[in-house]
N, CA, C and O atoms as a GROMACS GRO file, in nm:
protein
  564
    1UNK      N    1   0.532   0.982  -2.653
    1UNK     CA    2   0.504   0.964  -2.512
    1UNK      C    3   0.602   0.862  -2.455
    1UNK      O    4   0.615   0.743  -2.485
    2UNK      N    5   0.655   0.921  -2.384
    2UNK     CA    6   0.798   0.812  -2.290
    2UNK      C    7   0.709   0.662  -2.205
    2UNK      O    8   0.599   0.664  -2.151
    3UNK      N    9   0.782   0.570  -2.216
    3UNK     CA   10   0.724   0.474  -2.149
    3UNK      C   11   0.720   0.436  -1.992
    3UNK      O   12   0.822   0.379  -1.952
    4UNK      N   13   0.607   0.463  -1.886
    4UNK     CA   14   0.632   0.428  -1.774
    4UNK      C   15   0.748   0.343  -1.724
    4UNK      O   16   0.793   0.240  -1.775
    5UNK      N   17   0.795   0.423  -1.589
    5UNK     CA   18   0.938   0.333  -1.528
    5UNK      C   19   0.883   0.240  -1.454
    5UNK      O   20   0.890   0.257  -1.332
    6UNK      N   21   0.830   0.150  -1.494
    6UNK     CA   22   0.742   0.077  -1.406
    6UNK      C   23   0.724  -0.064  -1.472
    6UNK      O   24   0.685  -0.059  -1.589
    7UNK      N   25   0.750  -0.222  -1.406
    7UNK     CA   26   0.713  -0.295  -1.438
    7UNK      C   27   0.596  -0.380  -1.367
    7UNK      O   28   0.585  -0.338  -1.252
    8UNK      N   29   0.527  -0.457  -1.388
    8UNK     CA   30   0.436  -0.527  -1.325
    8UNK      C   31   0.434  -0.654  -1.356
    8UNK      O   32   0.437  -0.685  -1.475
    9UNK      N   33   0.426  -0.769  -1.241
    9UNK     CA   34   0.490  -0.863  -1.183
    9UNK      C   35   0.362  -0.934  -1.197
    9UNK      O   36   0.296  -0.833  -1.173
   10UNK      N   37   0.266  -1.031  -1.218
   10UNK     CA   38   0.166  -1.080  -1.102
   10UNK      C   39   0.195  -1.246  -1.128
   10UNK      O   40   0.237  -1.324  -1.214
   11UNK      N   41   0.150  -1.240  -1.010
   11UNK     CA   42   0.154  -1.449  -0.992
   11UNK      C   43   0.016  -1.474  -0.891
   11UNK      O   44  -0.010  -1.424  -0.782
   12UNK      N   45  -0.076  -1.593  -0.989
   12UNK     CA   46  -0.165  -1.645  -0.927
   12UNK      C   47  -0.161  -1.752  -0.846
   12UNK      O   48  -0.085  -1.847  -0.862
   13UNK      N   49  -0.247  -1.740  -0.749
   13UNK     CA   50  -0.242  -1.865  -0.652
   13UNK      C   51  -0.387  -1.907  -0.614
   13UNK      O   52  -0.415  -1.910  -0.494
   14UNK      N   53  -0.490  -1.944  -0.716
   14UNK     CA   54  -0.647  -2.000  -0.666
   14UNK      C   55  -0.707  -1.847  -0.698
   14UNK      O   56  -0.714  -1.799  -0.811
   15UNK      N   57  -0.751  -1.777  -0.567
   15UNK     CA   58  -0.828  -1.658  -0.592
   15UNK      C   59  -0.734  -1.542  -0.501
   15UNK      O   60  -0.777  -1.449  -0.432
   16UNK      N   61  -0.604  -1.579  -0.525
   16UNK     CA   62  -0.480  -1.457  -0.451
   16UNK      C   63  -0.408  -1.428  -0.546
   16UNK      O   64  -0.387  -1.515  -0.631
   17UNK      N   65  -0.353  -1.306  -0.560
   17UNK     CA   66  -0.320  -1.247  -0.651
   17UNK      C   67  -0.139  -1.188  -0.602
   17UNK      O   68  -0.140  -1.123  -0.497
   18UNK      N   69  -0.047  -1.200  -0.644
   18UNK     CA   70   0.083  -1.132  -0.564
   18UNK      C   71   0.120  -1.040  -0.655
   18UNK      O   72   0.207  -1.099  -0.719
   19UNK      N   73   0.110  -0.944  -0.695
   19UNK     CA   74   0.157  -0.783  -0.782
   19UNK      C   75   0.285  -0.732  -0.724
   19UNK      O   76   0.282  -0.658  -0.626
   20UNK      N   77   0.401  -0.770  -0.781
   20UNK     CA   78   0.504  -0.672  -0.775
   20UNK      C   79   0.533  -0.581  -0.853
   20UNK      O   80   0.536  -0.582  -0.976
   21UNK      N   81   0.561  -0.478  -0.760
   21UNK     CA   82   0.579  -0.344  -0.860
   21UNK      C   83   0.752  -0.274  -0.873
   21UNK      O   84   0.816  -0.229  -0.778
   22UNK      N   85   0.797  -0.282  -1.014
   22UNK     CA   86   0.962  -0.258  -0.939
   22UNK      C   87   0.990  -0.131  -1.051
   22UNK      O   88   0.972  -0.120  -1.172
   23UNK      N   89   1.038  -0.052  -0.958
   23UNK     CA   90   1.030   0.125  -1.049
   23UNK      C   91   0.980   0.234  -0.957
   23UNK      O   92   0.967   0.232  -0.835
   24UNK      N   93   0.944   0.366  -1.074
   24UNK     CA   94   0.836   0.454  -1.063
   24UNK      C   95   0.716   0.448  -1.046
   24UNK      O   96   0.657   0.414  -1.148
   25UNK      N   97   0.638   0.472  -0.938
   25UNK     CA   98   0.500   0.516  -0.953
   25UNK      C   99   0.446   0.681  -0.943
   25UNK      O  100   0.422   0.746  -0.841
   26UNK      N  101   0.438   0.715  -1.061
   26UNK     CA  102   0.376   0.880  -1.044
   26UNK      C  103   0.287   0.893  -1.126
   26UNK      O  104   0.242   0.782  -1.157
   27UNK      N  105   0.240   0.973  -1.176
   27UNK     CA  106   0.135   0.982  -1.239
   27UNK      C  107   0.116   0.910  -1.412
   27UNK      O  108   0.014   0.871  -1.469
   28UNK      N  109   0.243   0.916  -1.453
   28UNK     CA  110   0.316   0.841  -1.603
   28UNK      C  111   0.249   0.713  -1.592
   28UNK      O  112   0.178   0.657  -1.676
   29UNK      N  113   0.296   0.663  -1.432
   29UNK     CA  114   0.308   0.472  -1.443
   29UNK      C  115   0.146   0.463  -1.329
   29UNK      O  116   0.099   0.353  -1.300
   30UNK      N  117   0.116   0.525  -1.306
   30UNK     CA  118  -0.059   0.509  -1.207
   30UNK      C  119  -0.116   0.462  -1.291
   30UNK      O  120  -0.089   0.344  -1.267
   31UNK      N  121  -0.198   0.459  -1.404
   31UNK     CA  122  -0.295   0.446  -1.486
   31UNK      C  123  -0.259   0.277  -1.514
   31UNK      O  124  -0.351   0.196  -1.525
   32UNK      N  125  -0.108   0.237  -1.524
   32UNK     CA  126  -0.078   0.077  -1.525
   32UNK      C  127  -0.088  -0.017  -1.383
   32UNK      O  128  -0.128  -0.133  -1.373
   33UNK      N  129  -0.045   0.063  -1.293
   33UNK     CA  130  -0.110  -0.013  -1.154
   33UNK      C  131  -0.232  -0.004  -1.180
   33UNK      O  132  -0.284  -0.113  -1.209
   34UNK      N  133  -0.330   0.124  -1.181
   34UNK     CA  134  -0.469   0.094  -1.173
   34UNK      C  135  -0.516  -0.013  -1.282
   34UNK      O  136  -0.601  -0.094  -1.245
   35UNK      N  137  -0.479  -0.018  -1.386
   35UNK     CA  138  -0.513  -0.192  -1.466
   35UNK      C  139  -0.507  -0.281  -1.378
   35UNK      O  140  -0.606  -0.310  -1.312
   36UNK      N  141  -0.404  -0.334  -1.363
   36UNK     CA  142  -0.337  -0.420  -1.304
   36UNK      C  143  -0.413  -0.489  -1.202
   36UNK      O  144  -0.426  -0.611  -1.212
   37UNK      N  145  -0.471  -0.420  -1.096
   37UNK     CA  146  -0.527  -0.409  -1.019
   37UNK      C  147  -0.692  -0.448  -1.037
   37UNK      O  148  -0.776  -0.525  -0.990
   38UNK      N  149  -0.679  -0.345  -1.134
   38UNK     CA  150  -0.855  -0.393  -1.202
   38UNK      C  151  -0.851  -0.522  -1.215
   38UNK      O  152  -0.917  -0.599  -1.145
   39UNK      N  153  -0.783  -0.552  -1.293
   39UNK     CA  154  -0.760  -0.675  -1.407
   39UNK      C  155  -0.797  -0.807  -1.285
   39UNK      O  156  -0.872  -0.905  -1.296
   40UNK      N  157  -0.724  -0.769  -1.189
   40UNK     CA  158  -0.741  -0.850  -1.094
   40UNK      C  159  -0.937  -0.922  -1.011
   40UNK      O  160  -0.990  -1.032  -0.994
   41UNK      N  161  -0.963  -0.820  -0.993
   41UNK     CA  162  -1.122  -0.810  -0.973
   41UNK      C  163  -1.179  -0.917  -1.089
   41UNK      O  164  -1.244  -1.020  -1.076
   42UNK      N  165  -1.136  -0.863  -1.182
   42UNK     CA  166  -1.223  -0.890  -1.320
   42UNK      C  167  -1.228  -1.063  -1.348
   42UNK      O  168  -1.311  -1.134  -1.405
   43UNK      N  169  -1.063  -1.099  -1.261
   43UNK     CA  170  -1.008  -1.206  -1.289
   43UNK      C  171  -1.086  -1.270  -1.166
   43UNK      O  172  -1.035  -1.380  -1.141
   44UNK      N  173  -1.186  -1.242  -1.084
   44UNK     CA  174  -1.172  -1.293  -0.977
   44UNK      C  175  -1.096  -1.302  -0.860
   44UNK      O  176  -1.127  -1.367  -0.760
   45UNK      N  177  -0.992  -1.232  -0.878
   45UNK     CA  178  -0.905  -1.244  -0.726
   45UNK      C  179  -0.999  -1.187  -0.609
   45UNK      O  180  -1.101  -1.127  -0.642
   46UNK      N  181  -0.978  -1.199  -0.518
   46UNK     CA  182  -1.022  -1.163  -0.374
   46UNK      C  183  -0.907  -1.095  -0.301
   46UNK      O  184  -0.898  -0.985  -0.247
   47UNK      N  185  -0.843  -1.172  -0.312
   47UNK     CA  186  -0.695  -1.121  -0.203
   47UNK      C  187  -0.554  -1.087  -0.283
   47UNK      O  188  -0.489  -1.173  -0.342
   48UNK      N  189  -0.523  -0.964  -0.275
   48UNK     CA  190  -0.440  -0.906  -0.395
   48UNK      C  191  -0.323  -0.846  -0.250
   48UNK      O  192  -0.337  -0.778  -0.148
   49UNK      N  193  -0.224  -0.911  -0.314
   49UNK     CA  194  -0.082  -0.864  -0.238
   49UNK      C  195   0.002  -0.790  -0.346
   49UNK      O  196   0.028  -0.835  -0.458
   50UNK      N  197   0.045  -0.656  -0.290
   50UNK     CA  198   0.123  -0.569  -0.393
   50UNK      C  199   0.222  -0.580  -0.302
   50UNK      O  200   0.199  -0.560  -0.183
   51UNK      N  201   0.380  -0.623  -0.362
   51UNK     CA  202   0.466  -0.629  -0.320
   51UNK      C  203   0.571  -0.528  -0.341
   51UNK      O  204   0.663  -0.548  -0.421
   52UNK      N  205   0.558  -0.407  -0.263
   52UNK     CA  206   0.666  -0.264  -0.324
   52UNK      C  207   0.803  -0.255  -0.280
   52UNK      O  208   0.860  -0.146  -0.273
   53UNK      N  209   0.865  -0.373  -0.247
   53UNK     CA  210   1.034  -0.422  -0.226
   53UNK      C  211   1.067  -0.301  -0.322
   53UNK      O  212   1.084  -0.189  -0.273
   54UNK      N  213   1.074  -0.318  -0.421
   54UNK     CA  214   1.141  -0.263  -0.548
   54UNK      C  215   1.093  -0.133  -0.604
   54UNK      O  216   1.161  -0.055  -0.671
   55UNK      N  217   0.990  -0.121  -0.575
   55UNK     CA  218   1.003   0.039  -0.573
   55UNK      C  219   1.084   0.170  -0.543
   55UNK      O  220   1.130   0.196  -0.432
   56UNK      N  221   1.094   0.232  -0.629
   56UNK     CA  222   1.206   0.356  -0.619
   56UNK      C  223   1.173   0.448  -0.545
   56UNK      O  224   1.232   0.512  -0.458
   57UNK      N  225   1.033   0.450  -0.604
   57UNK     CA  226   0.937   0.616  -0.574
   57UNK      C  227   0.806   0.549  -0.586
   57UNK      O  228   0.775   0.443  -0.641
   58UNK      N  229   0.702   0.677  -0.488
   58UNK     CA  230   0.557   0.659  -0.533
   58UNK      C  231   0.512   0.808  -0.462
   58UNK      O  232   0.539   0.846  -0.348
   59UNK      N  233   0.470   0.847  -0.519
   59UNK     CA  234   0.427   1.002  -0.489
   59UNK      C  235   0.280   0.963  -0.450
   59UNK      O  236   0.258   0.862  -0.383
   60UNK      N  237   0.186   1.044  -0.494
   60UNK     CA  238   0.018   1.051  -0.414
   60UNK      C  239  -0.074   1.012  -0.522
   60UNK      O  240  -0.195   1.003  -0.497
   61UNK      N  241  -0.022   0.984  -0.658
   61UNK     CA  242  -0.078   0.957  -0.746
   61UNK      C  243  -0.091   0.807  -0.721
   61UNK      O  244  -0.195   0.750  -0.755
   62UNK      N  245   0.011   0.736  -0.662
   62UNK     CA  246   0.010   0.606  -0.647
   62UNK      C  247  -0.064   0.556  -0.505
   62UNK      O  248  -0.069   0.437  -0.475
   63UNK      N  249  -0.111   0.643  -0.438
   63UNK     CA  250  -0.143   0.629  -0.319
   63UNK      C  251  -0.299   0.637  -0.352
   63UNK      O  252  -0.378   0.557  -0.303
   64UNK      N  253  -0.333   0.723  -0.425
   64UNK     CA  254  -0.478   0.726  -0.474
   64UNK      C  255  -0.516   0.595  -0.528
   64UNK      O  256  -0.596   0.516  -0.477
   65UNK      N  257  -0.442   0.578  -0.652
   65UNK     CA  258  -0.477   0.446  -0.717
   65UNK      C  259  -0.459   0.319  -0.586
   65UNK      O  260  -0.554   0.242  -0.572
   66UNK      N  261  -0.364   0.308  -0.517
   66UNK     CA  262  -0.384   0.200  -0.370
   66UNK      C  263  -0.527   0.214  -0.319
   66UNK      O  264  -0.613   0.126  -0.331
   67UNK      N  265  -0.542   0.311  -0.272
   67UNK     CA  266  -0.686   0.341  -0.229
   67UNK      C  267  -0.847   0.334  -0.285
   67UNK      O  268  -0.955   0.339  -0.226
   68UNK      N  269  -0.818   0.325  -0.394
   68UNK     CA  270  -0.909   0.338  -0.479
   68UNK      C  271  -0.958   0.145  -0.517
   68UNK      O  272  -1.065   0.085  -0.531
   69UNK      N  273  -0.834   0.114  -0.521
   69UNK     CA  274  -0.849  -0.045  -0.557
   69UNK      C  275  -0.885  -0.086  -0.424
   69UNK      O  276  -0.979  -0.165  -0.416
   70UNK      N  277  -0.830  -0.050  -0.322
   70UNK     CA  278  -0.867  -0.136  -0.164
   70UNK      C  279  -0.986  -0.116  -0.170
   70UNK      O  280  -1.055  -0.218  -0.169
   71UNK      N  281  -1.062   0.020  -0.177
   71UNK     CA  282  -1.221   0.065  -0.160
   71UNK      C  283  -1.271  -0.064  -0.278
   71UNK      O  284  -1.343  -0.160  -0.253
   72UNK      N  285  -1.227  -0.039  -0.368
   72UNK     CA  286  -1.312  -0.156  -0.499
   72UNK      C  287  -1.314  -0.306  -0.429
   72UNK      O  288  -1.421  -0.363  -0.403
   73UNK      N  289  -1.203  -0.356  -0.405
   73UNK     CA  290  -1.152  -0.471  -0.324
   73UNK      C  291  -1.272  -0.514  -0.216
   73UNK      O  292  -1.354  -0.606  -0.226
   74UNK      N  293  -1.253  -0.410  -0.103
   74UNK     CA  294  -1.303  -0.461   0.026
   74UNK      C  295  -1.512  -0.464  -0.095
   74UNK      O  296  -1.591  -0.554  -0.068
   75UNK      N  297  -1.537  -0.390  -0.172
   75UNK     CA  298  -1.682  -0.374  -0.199
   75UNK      C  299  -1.701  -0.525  -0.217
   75UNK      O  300  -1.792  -0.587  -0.162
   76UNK      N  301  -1.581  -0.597  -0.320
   76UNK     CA  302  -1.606  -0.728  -0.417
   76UNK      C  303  -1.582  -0.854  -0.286
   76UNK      O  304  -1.561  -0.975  -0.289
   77UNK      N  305  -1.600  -0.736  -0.159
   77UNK     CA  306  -1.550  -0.910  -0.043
   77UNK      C  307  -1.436  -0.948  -0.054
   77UNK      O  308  -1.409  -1.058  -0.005
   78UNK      N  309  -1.322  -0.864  -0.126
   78UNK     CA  310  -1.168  -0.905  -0.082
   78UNK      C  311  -1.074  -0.837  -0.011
   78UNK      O  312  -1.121  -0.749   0.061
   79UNK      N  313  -0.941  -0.852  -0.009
   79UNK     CA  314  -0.866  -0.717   0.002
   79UNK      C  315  -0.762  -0.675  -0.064
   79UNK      O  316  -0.732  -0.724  -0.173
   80UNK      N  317  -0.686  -0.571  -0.002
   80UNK     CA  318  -0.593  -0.535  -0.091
   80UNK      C  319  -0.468  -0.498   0.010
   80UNK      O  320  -0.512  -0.432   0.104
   81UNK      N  321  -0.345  -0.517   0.019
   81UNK     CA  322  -0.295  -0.511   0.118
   81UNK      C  323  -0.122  -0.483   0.070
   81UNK      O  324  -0.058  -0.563   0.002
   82UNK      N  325  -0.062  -0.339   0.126
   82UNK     CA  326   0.055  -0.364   0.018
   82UNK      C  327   0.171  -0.395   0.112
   82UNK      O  328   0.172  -0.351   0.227
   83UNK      N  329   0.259  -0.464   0.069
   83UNK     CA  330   0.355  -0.495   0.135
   83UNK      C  331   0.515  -0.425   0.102
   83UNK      O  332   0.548  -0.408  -0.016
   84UNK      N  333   0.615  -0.382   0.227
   84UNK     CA  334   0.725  -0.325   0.231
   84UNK      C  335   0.745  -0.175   0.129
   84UNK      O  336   0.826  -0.151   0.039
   85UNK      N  337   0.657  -0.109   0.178
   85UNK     CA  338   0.664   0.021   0.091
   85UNK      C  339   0.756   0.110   0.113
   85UNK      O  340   0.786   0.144   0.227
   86UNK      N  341   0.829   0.174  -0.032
   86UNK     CA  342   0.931   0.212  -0.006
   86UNK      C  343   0.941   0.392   0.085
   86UNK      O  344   0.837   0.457   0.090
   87UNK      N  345   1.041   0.437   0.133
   87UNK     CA  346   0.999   0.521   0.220
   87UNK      C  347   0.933   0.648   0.221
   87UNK      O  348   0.877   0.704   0.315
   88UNK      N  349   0.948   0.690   0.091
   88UNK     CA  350   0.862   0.784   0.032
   88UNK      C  351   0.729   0.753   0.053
   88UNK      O  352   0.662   0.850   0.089
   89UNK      N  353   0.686   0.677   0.045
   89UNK     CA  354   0.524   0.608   0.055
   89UNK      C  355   0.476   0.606   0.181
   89UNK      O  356   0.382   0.670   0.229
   90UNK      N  357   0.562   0.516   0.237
   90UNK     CA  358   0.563   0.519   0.402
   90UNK      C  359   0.495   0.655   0.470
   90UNK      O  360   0.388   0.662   0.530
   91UNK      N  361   0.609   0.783   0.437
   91UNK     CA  362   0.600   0.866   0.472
   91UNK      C  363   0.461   0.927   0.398
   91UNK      O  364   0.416   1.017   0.470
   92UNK      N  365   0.413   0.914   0.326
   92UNK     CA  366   0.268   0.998   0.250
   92UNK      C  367   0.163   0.901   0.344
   92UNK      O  368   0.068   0.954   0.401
   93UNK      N  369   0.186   0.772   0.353
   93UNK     CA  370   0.052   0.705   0.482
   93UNK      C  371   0.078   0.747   0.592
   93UNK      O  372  -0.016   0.782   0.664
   94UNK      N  373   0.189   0.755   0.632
   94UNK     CA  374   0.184   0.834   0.748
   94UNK      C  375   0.083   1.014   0.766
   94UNK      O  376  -0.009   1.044   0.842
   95UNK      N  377   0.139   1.077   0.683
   95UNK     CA  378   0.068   1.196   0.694
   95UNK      C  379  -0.060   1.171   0.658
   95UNK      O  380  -0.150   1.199   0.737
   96UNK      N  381  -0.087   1.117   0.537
   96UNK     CA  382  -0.244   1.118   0.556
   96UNK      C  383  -0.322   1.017   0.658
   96UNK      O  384  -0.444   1.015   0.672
   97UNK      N  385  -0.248   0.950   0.713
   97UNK     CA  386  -0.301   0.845   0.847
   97UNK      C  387  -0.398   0.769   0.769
   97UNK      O  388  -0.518   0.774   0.795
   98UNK      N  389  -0.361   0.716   0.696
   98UNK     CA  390  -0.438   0.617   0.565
   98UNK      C  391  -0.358   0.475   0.569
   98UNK      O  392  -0.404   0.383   0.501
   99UNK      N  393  -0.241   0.453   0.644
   99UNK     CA  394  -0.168   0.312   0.644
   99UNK      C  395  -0.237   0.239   0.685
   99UNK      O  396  -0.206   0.125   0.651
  100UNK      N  397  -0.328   0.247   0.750
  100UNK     CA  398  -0.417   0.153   0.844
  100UNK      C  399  -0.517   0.081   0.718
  100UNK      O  400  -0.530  -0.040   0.702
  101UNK      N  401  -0.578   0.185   0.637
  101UNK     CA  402  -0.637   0.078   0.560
  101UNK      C  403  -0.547  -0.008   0.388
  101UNK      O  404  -0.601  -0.060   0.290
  102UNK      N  405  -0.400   0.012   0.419
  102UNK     CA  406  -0.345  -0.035   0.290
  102UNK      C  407  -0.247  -0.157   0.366
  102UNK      O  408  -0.247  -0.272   0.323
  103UNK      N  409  -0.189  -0.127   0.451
  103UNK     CA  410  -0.031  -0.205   0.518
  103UNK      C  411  -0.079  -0.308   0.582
  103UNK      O  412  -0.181  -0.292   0.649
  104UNK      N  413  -0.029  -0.406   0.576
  104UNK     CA  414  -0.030  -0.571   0.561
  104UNK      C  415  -0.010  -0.565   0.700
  104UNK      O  416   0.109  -0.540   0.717
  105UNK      N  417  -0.092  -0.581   0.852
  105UNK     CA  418  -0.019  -0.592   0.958
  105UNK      C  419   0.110  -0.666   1.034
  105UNK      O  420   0.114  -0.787   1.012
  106UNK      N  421   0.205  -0.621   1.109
  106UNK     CA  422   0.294  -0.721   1.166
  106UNK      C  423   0.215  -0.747   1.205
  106UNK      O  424   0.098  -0.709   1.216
  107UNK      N  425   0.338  -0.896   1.257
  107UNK     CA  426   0.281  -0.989   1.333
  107UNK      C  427   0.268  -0.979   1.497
  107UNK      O  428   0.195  -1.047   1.569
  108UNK      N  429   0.369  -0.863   1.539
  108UNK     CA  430   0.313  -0.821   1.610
  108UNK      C  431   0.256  -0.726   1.682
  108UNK      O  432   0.265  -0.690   1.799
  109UNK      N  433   0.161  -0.676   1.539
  109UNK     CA  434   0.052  -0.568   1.594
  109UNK      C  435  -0.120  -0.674   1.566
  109UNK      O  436  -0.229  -0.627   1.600
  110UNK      N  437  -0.107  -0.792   1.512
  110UNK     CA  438  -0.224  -0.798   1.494
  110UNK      C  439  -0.314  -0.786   1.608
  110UNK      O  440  -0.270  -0.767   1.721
  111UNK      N  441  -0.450  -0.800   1.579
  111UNK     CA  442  -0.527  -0.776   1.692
  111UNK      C  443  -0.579  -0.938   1.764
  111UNK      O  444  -0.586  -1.047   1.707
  112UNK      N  445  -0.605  -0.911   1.880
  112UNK     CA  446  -0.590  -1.025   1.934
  112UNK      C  447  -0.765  -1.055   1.943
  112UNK      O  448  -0.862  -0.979   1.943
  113UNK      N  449  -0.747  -1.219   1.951
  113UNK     CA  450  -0.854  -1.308   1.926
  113UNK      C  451  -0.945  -1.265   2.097
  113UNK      O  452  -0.901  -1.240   2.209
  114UNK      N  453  -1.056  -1.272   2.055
  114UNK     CA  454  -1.162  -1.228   2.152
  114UNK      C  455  -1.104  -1.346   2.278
  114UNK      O  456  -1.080  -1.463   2.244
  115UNK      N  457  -1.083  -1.296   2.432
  115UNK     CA  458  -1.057  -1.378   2.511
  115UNK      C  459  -0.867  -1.323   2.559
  115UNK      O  460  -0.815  -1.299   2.668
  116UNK      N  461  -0.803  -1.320   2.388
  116UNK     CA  462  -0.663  -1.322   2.458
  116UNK      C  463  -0.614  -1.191   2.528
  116UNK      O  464  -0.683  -1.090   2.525
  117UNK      N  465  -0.493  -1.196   2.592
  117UNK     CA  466  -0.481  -1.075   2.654
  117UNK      C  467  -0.409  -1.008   2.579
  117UNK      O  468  -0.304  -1.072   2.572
  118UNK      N  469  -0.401  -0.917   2.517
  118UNK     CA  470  -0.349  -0.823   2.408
  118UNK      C  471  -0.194  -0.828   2.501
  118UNK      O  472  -0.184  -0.841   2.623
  119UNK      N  473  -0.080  -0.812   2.395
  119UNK     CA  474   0.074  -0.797   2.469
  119UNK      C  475   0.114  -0.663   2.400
  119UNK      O  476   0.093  -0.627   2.284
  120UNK      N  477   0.167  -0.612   2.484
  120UNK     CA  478   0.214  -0.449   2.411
  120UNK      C  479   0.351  -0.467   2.376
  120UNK      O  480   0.439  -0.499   2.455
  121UNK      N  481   0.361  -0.451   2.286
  121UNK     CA  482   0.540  -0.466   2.209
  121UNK      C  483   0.573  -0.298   2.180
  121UNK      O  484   0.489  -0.218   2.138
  122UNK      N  485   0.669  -0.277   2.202
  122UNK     CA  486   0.696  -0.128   2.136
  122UNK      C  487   0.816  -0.190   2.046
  122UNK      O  488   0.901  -0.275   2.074
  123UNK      N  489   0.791  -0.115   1.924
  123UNK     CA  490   0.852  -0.143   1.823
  123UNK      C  491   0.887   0.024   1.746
  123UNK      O  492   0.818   0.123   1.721
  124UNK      N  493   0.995  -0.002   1.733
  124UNK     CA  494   1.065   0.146   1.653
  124UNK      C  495   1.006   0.171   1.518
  124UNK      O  496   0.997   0.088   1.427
  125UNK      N  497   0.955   0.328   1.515
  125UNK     CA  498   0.911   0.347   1.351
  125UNK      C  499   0.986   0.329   1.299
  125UNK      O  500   1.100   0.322   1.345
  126UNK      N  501   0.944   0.309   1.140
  126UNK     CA  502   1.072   0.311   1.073
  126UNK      C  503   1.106   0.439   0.975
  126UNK      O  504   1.177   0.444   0.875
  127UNK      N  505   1.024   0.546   1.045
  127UNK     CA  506   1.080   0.689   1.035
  127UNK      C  507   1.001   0.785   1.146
  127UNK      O  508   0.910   0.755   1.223
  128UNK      N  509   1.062   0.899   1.129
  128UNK     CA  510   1.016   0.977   1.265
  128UNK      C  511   0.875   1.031   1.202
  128UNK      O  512   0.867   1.062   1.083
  129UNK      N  513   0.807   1.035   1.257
  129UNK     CA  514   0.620   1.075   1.220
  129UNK      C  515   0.640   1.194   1.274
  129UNK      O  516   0.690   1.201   1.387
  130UNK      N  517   0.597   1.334   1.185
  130UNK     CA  518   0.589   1.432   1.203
  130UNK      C  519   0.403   1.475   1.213
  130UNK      O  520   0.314   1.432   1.140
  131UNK      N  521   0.394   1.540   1.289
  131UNK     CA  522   0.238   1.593   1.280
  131UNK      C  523   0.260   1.683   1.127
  131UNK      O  524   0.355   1.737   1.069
  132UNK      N  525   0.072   1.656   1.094
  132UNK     CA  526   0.055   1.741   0.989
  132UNK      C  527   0.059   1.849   0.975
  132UNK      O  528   0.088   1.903   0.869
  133UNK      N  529   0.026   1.918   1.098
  133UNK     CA  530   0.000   2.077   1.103
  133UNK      C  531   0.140   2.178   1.150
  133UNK      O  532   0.153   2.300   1.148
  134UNK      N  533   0.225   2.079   1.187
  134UNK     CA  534   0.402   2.136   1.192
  134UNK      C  535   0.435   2.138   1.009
  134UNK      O  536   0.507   2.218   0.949
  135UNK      N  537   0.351   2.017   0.949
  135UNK     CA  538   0.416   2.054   0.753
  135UNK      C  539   0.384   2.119   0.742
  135UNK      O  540   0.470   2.203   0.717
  136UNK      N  541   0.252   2.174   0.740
  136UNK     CA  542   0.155   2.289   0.706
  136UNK      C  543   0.203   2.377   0.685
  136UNK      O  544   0.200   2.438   0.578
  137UNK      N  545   0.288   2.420   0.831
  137UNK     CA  546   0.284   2.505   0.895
  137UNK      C  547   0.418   2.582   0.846
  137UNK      O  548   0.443   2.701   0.868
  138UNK      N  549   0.494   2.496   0.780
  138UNK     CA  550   0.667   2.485   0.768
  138UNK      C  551   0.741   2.486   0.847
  138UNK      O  552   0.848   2.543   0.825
  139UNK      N  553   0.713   2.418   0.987
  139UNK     CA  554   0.761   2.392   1.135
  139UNK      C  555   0.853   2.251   1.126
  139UNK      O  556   0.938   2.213   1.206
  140UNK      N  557   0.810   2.188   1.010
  140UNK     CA  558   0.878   2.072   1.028
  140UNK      C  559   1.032   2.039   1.009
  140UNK      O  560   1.090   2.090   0.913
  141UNK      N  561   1.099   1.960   1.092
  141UNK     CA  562   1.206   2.001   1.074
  141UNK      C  563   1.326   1.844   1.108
  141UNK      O  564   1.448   1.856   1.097
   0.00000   0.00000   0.00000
């Protein structure tokens, strides 16, 4: 059995956790994020930052295991939040419209404190968002 392209990074800080991931994530190297991740819970973390700078690839296998730990996460009262995902990834939260519960907000999209007046920034994607039903469809183009 070939060895996952995948290394794993973590550094503690109290009850925060920082996970860098630098490689492959597909189905080979999922089963070592999902440790990883566990391991974290187990350890007590609360607040787990996955840092995907260095990522090559991550197909849907890695998107499950993200999801799966945030759902575990938010149960144990923490979170899970991944940061700079590479564009392959990007593009799979986009279609499944699932970024909202993994991506670390800018700073300026957060939501504003009860009272302030929300400021609208338009800010450029950082790829073109295709509807789902143009992929579907094989319209996309």
């Amino acid at each position: 059995m070939p060895f996952p392209q995948l290394t794993v990074h973590r550094r503690d800080r109290r009850n925060r956790a920082l996970i860098t991931l630098a490689g492959e994530i597909d189905r080979e190297s999922a089963p070592l994020v999902r440790t990883s991740l566990a391991r974290c819970l187990q350890d007590g973390i609360r607040t787990v930052d996955v840092d995907l700078t260095p990522v090559t690839f991550c197909d849907c296998s890695g998107l499950n295991v993200f999801l799966d730990a945030a759902q575990k996460t938010a149960e144990a009262g923490g979170t899970l939040r991944l940061h700079h995902p590479p564009p392959i990834l990007g593009r799979i939260l986009d279609l499944t419209g699932c970024g909202f519960l993994l991506l670390s907000p800018r700073l300026g999209n957060l939501a504003p404190r009860l009272g302030d007046v929300p400021v609208t920034t338009a800010q450029a994607p950082l790829y073109r968002p295709v509807p789902l039903a143009s992929v579907l469809s094989g319209d996309a183009r």
